[in-house]
N, CA, C and O atoms as a CHARMM CRD file, in Angstrom:
* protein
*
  372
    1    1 UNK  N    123.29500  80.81500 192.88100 PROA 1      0.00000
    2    1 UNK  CA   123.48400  79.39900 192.72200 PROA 1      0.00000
    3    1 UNK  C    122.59800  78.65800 193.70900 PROA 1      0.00000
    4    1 UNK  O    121.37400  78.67900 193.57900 PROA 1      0.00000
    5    2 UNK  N    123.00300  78.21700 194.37300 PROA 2      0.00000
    6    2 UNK  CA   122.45900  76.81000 195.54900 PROA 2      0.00000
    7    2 UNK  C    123.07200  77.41600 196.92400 PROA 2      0.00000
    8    2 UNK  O    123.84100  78.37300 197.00900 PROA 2      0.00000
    9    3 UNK  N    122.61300  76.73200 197.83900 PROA 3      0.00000
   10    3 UNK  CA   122.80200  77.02500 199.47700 PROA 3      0.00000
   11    3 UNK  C    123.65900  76.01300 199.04400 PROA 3      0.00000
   12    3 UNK  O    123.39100  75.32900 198.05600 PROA 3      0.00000
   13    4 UNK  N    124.79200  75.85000 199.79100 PROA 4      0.00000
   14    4 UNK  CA   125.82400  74.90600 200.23600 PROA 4      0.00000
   15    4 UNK  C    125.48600  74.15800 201.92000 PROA 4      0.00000
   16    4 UNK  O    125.10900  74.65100 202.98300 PROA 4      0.00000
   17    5 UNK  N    125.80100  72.91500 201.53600 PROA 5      0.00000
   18    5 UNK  CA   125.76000  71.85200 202.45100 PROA 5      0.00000
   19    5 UNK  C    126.58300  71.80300 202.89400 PROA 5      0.00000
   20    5 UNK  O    127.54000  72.19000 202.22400 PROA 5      0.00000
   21    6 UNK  N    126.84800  71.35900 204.17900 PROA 6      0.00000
   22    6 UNK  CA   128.57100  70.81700 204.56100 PROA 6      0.00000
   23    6 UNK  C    127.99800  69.52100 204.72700 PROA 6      0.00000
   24    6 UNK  O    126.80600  69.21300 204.73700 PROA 6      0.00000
   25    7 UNK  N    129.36200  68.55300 204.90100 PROA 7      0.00000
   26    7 UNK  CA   129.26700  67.35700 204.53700 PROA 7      0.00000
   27    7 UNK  C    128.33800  66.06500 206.11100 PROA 7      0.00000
   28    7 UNK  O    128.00800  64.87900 206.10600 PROA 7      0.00000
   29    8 UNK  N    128.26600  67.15200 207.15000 PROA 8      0.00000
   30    8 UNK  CA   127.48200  66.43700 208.36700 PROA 8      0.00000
   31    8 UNK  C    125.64900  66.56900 208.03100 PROA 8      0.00000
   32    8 UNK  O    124.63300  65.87800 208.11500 PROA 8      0.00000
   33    9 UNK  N    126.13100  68.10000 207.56400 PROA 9      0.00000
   34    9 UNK  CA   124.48600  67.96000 207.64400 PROA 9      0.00000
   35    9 UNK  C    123.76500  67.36100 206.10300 PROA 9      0.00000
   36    9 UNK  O    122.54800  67.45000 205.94500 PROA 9      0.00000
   37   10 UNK  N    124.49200  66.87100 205.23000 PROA 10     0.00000
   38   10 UNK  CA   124.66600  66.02300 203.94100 PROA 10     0.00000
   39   10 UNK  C    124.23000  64.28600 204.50700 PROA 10     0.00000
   40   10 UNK  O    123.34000  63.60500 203.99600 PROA 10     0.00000
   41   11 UNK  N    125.00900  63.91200 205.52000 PROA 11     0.00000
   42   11 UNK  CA   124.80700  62.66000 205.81000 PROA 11     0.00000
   43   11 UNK  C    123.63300  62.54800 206.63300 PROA 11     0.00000
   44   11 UNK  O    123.11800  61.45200 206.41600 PROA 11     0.00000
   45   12 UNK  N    122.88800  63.31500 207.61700 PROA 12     0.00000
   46   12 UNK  CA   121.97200  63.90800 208.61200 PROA 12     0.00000
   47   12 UNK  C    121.12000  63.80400 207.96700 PROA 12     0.00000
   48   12 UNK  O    120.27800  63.08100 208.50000 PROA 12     0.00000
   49   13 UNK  N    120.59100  64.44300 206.23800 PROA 13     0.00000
   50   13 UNK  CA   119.28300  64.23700 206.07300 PROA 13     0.00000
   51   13 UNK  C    118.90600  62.96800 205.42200 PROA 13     0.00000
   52   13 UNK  O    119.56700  62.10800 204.84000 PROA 13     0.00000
   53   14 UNK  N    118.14300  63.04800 205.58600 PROA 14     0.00000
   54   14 UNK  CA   117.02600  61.56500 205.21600 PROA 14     0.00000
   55   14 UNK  C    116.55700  61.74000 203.79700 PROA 14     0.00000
   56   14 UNK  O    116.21100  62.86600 203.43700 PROA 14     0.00000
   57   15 UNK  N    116.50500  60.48700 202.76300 PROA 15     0.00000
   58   15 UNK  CA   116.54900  60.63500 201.84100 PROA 15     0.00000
   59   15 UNK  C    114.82300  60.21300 201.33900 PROA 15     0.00000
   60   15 UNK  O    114.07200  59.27100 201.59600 PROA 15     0.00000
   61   16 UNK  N    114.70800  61.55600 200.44800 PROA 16     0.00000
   62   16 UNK  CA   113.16200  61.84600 200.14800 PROA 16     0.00000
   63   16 UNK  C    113.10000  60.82400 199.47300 PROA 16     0.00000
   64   16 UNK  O    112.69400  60.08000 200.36600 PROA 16     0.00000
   65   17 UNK  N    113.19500  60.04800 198.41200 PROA 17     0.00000
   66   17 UNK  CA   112.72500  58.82600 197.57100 PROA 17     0.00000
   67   17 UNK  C    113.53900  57.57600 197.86500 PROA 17     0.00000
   68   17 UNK  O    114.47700  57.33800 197.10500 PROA 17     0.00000
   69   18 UNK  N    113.31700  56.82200 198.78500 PROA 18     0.00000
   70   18 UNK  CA   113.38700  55.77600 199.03200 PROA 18     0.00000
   71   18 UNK  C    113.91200  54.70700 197.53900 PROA 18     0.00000
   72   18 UNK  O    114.30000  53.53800 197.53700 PROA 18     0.00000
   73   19 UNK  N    113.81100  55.22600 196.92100 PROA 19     0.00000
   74   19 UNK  CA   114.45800  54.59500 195.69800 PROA 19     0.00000
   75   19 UNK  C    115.59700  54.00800 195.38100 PROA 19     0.00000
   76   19 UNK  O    116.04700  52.90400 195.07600 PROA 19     0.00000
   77   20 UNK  N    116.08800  55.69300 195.64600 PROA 20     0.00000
   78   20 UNK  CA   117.46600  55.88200 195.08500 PROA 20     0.00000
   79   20 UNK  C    118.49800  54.83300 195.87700 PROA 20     0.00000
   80   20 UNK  O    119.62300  54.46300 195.54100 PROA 20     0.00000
   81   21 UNK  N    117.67000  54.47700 197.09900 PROA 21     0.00000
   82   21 UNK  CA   118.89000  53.27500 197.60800 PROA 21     0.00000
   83   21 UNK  C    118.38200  51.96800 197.04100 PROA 21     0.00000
   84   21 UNK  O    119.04600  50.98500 197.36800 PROA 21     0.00000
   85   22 UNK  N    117.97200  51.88600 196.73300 PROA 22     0.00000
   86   22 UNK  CA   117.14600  50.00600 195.68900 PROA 22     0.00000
   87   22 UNK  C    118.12300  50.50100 194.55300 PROA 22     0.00000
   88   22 UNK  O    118.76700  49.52900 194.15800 PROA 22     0.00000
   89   23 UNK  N    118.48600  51.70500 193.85400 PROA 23     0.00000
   90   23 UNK  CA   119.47100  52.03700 192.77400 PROA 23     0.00000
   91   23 UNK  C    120.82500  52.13100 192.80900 PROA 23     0.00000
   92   23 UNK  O    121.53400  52.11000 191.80300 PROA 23     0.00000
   93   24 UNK  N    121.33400  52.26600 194.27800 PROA 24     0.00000
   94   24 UNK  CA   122.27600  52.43800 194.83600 PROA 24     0.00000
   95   24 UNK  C    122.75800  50.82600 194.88400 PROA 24     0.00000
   96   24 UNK  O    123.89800  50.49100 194.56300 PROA 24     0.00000
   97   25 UNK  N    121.77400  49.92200 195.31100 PROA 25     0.00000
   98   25 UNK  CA   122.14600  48.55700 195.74600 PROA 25     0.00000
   99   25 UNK  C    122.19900  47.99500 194.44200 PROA 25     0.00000
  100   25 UNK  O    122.98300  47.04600 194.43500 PROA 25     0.00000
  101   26 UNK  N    121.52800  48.26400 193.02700 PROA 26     0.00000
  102   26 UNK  CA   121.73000  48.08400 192.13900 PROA 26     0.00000
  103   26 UNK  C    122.98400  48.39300 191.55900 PROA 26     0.00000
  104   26 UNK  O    123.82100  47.54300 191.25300 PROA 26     0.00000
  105   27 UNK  N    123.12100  49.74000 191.39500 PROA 27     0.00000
  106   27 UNK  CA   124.45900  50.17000 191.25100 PROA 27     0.00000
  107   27 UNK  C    125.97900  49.46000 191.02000 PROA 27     0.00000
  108   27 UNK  O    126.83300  49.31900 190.14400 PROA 27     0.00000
  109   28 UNK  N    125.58200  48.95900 193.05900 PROA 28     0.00000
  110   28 UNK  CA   127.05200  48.47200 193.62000 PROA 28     0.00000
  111   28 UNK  C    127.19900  46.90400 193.12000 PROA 28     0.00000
  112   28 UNK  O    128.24300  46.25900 193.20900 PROA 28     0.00000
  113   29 UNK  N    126.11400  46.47900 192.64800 PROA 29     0.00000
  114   29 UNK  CA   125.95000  44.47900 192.21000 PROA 29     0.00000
  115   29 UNK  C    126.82400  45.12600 190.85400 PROA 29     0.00000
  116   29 UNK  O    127.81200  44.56500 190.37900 PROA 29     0.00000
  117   30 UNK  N    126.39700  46.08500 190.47300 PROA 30     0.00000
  118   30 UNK  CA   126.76900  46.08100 188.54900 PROA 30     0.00000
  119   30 UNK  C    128.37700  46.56500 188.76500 PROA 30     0.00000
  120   30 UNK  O    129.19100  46.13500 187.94800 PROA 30     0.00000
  121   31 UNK  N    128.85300  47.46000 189.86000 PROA 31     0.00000
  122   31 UNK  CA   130.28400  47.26000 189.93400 PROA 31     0.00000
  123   31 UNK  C    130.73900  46.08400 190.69500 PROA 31     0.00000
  124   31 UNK  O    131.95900  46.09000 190.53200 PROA 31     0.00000
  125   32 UNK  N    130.44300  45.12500 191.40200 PROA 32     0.00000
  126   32 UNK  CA   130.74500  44.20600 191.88400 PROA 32     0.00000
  127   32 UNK  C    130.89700  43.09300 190.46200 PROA 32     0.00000
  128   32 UNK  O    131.76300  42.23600 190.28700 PROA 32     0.00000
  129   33 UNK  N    130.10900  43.34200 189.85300 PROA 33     0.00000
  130   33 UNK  CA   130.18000  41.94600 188.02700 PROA 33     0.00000
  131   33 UNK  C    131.63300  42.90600 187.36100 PROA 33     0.00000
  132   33 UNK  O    132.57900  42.30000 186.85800 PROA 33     0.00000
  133   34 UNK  N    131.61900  43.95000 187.42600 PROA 34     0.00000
  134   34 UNK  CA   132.70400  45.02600 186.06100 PROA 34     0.00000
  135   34 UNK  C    133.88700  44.28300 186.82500 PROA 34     0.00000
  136   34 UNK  O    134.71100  43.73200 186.09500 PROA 34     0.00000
  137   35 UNK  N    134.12400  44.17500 188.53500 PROA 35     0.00000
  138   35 UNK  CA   135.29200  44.18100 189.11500 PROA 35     0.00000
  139   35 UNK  C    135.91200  42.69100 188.95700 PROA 35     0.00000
  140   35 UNK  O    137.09700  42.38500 188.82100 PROA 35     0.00000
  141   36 UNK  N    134.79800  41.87200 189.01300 PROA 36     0.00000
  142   36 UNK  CA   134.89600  40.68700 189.11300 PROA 36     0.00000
  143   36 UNK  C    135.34600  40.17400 187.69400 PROA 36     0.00000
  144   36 UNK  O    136.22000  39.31100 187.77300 PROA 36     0.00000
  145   37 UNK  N    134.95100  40.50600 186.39300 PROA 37     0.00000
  146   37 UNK  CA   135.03900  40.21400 185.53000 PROA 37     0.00000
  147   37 UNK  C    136.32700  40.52300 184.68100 PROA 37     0.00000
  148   37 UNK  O    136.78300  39.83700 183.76700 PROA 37     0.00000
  149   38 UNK  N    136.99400  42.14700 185.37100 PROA 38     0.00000
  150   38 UNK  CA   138.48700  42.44100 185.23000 PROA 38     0.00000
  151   38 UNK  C    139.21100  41.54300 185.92000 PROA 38     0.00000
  152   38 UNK  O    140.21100  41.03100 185.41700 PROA 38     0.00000
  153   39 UNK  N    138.76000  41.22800 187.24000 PROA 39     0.00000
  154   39 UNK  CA   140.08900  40.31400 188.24400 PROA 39     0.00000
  155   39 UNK  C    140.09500  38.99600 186.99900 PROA 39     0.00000
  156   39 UNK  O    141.02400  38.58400 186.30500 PROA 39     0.00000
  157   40 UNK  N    138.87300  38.63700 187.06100 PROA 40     0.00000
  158   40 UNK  CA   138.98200  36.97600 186.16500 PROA 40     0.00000
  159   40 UNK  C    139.85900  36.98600 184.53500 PROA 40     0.00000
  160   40 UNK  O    140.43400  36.02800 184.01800 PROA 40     0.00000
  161   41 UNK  N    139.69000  38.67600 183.88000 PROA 41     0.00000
  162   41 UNK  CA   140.45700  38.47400 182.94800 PROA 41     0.00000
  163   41 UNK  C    141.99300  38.71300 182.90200 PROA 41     0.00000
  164   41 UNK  O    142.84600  38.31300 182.10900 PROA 41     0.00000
  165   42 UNK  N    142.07300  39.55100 184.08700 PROA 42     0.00000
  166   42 UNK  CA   143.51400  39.61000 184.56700 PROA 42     0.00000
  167   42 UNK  C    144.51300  37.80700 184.44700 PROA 42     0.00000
  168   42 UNK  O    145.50200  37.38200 183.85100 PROA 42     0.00000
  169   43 UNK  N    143.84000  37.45800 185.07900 PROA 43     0.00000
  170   43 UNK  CA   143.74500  35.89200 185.66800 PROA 43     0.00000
  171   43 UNK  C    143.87000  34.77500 184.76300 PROA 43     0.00000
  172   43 UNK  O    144.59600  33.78200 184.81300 PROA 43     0.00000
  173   44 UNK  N    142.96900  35.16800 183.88700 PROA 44     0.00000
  174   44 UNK  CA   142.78500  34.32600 182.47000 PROA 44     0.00000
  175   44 UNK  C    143.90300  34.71500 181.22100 PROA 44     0.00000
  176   44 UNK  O    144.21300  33.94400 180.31300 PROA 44     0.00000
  177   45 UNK  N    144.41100  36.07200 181.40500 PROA 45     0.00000
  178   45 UNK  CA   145.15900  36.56800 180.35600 PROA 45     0.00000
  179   45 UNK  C    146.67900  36.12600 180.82100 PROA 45     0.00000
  180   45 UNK  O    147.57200  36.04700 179.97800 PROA 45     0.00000
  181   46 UNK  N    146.89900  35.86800 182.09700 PROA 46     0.00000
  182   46 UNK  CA   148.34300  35.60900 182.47900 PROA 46     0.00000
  183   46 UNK  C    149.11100  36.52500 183.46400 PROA 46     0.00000
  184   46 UNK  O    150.23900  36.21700 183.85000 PROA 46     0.00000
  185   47 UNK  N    148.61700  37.41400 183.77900 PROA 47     0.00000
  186   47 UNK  CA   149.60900  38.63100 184.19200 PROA 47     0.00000
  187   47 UNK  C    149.51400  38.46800 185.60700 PROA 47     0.00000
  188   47 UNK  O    150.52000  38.73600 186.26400 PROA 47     0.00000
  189   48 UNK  N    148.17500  37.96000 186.36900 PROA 48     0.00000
  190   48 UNK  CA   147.82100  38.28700 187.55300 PROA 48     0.00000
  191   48 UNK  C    148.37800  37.06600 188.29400 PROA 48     0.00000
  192   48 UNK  O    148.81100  37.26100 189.43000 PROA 48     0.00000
  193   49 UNK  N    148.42100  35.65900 187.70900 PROA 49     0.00000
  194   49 UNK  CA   148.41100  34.44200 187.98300 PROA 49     0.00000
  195   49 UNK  C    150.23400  34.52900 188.15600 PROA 49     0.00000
  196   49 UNK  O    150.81000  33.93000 189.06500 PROA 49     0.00000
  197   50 UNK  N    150.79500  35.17700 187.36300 PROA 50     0.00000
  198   50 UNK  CA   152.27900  34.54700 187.41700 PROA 50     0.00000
  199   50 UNK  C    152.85900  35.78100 188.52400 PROA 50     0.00000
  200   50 UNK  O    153.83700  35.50100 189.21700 PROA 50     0.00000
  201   51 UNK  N    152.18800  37.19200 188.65400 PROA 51     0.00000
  202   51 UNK  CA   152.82300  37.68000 189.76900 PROA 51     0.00000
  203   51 UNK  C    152.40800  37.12300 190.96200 PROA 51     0.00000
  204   51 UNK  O    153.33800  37.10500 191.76900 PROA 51     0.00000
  205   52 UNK  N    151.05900  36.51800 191.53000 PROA 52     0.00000
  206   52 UNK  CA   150.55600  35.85900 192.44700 PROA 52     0.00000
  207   52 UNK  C    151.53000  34.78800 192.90900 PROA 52     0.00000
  208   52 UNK  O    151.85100  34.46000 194.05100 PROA 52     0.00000
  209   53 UNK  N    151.98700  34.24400 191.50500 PROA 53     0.00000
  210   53 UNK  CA   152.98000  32.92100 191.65500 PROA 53     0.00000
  211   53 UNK  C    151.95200  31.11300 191.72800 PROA 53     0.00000
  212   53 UNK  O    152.40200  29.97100 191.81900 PROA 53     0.00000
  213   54 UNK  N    150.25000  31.69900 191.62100 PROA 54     0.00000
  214   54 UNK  CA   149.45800  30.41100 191.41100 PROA 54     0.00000
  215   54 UNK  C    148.59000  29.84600 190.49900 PROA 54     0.00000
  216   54 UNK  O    147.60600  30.46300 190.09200 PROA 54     0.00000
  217   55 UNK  N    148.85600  28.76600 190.15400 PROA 55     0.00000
  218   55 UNK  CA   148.26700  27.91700 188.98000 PROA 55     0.00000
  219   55 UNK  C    146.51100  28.04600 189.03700 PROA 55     0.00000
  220   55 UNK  O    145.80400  27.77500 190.00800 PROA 55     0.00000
  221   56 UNK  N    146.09100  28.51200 187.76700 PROA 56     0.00000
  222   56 UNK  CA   144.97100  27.96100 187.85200 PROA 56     0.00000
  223   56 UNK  C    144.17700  27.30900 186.88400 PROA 56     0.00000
  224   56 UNK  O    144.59600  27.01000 185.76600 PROA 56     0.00000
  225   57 UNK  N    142.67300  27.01400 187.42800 PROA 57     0.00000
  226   57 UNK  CA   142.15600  25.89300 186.76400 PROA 57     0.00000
  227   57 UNK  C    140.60000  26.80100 185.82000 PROA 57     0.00000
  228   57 UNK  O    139.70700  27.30700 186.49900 PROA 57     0.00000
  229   58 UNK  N    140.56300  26.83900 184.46400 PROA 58     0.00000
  230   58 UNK  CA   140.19500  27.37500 183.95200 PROA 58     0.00000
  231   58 UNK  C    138.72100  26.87700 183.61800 PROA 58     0.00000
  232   58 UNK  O    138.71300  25.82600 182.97700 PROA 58     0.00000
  233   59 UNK  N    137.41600  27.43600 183.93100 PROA 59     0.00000
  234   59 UNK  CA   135.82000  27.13200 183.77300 PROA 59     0.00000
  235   59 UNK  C    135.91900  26.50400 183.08300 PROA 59     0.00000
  236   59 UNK  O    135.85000  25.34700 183.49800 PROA 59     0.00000
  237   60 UNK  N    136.14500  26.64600 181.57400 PROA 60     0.00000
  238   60 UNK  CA   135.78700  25.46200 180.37800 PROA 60     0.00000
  239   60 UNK  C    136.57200  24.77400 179.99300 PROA 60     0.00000
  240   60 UNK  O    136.26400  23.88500 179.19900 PROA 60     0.00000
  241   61 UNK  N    137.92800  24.95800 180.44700 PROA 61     0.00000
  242   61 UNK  CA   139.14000  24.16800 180.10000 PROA 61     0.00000
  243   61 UNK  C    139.79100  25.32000 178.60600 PROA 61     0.00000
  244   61 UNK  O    140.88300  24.91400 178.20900 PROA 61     0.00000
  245   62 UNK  N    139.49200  26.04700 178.15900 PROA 62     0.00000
  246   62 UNK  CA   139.64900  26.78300 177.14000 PROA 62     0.00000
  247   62 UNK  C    139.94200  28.80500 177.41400 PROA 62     0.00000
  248   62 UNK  O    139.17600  29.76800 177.43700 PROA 62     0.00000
  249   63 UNK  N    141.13300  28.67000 177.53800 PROA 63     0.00000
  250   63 UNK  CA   141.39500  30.07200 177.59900 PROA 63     0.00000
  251   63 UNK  C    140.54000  31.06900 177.53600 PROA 63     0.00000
  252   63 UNK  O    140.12600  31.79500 178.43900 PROA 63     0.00000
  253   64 UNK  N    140.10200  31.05100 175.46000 PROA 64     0.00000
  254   64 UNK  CA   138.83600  32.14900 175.08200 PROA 64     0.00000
  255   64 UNK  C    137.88100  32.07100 175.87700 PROA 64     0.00000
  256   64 UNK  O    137.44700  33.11000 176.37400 PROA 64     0.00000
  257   65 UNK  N    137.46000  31.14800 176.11400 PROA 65     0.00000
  258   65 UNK  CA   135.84200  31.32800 176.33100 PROA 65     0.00000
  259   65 UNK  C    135.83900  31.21400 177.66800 PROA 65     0.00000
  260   65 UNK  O    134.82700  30.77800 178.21700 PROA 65     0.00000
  261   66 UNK  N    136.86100  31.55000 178.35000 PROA 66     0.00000
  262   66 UNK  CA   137.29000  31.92800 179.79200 PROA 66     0.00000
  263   66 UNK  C    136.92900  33.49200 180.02100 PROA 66     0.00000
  264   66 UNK  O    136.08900  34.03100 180.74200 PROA 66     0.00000
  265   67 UNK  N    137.98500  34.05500 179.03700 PROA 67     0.00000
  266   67 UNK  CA   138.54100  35.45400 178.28500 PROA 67     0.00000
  267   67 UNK  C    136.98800  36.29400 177.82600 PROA 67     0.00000
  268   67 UNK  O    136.65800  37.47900 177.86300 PROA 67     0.00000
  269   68 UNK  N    136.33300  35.13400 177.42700 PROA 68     0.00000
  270   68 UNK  CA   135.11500  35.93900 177.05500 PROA 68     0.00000
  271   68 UNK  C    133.60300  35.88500 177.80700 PROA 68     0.00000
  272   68 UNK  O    132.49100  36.25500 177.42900 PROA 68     0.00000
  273   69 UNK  N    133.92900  35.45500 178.64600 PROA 69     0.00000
  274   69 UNK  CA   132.79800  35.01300 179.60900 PROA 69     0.00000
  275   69 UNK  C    133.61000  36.35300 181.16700 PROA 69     0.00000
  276   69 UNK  O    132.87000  36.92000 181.97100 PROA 69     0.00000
  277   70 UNK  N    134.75100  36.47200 181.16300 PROA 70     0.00000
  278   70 UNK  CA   134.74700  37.37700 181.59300 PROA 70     0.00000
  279   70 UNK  C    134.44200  38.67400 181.46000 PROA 70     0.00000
  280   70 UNK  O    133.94900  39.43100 182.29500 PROA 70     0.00000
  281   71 UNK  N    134.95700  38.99900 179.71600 PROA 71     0.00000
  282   71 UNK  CA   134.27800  40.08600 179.09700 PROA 71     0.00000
  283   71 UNK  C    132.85700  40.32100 179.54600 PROA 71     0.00000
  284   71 UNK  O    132.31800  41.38500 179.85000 PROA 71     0.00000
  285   72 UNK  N    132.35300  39.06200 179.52200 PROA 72     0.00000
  286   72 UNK  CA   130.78300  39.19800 179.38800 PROA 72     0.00000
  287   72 UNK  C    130.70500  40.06200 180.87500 PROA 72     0.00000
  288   72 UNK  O    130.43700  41.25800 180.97900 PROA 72     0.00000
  289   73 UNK  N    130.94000  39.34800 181.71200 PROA 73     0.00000
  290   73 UNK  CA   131.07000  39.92500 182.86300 PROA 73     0.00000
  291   73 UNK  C    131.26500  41.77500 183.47900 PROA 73     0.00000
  292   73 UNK  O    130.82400  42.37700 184.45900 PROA 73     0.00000
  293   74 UNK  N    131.91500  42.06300 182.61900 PROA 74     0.00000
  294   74 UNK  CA   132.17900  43.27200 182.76000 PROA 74     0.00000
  295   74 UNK  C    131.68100  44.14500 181.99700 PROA 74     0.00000
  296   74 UNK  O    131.29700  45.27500 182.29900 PROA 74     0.00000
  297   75 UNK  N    131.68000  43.56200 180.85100 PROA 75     0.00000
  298   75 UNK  CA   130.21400  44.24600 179.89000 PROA 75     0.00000
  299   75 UNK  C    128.93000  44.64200 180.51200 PROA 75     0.00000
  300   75 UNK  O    128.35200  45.72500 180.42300 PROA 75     0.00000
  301   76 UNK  N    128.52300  43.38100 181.27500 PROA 76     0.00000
  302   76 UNK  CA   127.03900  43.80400 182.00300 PROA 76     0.00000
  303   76 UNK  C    126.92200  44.00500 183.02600 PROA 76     0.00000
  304   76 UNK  O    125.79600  44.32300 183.41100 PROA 76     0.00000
  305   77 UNK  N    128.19500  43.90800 184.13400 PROA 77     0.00000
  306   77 UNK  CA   128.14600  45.01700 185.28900 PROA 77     0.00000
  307   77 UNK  C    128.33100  46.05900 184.71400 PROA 77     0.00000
  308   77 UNK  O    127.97800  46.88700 185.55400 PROA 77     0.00000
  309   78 UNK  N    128.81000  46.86800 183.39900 PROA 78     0.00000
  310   78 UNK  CA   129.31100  47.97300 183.55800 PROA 78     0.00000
  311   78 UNK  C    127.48800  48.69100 183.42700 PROA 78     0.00000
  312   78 UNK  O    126.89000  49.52600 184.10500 PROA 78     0.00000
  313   79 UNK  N    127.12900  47.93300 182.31900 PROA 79     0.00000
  314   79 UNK  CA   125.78500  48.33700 181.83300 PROA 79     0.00000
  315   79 UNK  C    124.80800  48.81600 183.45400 PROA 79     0.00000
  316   79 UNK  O    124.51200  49.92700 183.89200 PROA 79     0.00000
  317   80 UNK  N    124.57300  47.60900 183.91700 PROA 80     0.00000
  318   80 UNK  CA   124.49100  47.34900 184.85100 PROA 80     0.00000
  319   80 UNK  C    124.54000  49.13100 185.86100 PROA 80     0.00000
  320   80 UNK  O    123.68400  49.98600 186.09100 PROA 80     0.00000
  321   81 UNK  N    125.85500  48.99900 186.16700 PROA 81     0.00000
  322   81 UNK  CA   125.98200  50.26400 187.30000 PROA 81     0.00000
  323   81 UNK  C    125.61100  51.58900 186.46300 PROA 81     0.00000
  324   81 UNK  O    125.32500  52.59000 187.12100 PROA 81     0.00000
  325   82 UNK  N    125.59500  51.66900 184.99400 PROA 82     0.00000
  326   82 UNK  CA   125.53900  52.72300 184.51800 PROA 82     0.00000
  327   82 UNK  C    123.54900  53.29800 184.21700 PROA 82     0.00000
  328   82 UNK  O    123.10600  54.43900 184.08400 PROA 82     0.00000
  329   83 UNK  N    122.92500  52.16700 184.20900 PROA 83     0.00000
  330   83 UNK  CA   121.50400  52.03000 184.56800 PROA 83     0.00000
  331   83 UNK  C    121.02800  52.57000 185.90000 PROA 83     0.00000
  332   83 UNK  O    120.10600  53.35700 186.11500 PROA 83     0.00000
  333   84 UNK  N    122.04000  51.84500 186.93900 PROA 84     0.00000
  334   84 UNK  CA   121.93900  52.59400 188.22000 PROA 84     0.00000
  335   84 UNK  C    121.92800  53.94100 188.06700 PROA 84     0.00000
  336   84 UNK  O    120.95900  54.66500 188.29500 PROA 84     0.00000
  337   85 UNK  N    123.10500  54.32000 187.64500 PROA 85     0.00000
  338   85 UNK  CA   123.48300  55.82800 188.34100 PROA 85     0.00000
  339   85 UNK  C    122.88400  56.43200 187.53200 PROA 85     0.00000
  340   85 UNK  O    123.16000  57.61300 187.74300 PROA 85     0.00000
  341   86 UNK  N    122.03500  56.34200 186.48800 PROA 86     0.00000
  342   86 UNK  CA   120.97200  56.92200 185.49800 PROA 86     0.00000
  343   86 UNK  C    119.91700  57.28100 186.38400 PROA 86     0.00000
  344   86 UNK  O    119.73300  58.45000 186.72500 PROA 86     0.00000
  345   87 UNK  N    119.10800  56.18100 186.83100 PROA 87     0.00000
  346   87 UNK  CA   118.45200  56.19300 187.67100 PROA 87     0.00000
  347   87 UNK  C    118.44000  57.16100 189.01600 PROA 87     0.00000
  348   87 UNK  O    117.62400  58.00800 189.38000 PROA 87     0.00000
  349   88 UNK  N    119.58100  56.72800 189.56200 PROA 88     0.00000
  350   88 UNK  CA   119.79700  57.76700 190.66400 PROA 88     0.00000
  351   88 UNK  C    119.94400  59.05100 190.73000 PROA 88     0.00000
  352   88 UNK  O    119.50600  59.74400 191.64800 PROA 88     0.00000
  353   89 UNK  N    120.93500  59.69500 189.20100 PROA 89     0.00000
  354   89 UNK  CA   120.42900  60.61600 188.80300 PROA 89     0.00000
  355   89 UNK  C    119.08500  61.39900 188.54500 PROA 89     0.00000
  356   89 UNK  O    119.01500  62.61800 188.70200 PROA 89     0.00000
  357   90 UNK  N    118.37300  60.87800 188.27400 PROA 90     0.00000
  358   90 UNK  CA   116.51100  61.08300 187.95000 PROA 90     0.00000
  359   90 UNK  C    116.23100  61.18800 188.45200 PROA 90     0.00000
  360   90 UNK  O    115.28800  61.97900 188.43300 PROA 90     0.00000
  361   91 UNK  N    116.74000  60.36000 190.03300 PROA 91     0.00000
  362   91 UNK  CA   115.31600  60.67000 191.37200 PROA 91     0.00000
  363   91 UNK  C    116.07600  61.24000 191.89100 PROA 91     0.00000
  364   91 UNK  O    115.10400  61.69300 192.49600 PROA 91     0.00000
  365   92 UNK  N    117.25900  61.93800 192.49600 PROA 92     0.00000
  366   92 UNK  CA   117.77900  62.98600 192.83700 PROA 92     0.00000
  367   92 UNK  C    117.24600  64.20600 192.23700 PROA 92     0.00000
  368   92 UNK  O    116.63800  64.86900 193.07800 PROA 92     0.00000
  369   93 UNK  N    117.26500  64.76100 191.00700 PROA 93     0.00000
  370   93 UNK  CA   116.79100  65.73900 190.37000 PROA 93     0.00000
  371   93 UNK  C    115.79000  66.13200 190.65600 PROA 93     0.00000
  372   93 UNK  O    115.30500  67.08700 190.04800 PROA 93     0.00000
């Protein structure tokens, strides 16, 4: 198989393609939109707002297109991080 790493000398080496962290920072924006876009539909759908116990005030004044602008949201972080870790995959290999 492979030589095994332990996990010090894993963090110790230095990473040959400088890339993979521009993919990494990519990555974490596209889960930062997926996360953001669940909290907002949580929020928008009712569930999150009434255990919180606070009122809120909705982007367009219109539920859906609250509902779906969050979708959107999480649609293209997901895309988003999954481009990343494509990527990062590739230049690891």
């Amino acid at each position: 198989m492979g030589k095994k790493i332990d996990a010090k000398a894993a963090l110790s080496t230095p990473v040959e393609d400088k890339r993979v962290i521009l993919f990494m920072v990519v990555k974490g924006f596209g889960m930062f939109l997926s996360v953001t876009g669940m909290v907002g539909i949580a929020f928008v759908a009712g569930p999150l707002n009434r255990i919180l116990g606070i009122k809120i005030v909705t982007i367009f004044g219109n539920i859906l297109l609250d509902f779906l602008l969050c979708f959107l949201l999480t649609v293209i972080g997901g895309a988003i991080e999954f481009v990343g870790d494509a990527f990062i995959k590739h230049l690891s290999a």
